[in-house]
C-alpha positions in Angstrom: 91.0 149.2 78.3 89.8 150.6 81.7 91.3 149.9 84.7 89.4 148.2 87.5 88.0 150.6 90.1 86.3 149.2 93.2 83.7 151.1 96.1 85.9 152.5 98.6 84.2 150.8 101.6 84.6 147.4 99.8 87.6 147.7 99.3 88.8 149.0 103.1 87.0 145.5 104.5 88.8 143.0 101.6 92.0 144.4 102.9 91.6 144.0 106.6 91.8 147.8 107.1 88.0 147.7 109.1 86.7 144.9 110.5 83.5 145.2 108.9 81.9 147.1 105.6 79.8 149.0 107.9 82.9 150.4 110.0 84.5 151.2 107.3 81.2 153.6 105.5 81.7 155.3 108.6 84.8 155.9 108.7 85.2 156.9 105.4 81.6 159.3 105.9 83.8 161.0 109.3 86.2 162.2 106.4 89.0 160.0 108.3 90.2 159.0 104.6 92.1 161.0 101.8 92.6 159.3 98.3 95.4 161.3 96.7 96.0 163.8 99.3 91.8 164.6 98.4 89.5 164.4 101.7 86.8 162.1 100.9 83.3 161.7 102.3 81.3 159.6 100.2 82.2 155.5 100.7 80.9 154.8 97.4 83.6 156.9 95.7 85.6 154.4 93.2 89.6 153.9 94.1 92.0 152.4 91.3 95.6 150.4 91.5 97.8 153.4 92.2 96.1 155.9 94.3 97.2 156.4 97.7 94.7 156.6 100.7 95.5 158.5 103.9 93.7 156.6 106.5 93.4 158.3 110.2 92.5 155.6 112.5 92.7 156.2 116.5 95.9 155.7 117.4 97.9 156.1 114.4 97.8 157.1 110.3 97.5 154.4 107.7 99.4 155.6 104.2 99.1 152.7 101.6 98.6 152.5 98.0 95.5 150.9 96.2 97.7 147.7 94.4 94.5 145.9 92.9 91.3 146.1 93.7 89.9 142.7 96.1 87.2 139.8 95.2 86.7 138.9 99.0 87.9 138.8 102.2 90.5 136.4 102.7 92.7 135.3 105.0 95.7 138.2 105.7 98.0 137.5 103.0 95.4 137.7 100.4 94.5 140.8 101.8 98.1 141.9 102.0 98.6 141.8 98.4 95.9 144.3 98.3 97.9 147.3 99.3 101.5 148.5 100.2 102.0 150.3 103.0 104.1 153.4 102.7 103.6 154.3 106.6 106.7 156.0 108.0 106.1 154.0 111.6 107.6 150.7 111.8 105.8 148.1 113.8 106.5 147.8 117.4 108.3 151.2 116.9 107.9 153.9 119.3 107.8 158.0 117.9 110.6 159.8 119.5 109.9 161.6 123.0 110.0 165.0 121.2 107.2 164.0 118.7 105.0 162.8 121.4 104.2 166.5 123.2 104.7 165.0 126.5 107.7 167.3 127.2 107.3 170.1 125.2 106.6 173.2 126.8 103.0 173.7 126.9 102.9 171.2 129.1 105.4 173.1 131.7 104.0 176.4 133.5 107.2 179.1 133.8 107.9 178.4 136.7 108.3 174.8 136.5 105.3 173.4 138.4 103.1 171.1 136.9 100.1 171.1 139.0 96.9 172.4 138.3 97.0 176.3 139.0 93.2 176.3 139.9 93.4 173.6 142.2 
């Protein structure tokens, strides 16, 4: 018996992931997604229950794995049951100030000042 497989795309918009099929061709054809730690490019490669995408997005990075492929988009609990998310964020949680880079040295010249040395 084969398992069900579903277009990648199609499968990004039944679960709410992109807002639209179209956004979610091009983000998958920007190479912003990974199924199984693999970069893909195409948005018409097939996904199965079990694999686990890697979805980079603008301000953070989506881990979920494929649960069961979707018949349409529903409302948000349908789409839900799609997926789980295995994200190490929590939502409405912050990163630690020492993973942001705001204070890590780089940022600092030696002697302490932080305007712009050219200016």
């Amino acid at each position: 018996m084969s398992e069900a497989r579903q277009r990648l795309d199609k499968w990004l918009f039944f679960a709410r992931l992109q807002k639209s099929r179209t956004l979610a061709a091009k983000l998958v054809s920007a190479g912003k997604v990974r199924i199984n730690r693999e970069k893909v490019d195409n948005p018409a490669r097939s996904i199965k229950p079990g694999d686990v995408l890697t979805i980079t997005l603008e301000r953070q990075v989506l881990v979920v794995r494929c649960e069961q492929p979707g018949t349409r988009r529903g409302p948000a609990v349908e789409a839900r049951s799609l997926y789980t998310d295995l994200s190490l964020a929590k939502p409405g949680g912050d990163l630690p100030a020492s993973s942001t880079g705001v204070n890590s040295p780089e940022h600092e010249r030696e002697d302490g000042d932080l305007t712009d040395p050219e200016a």
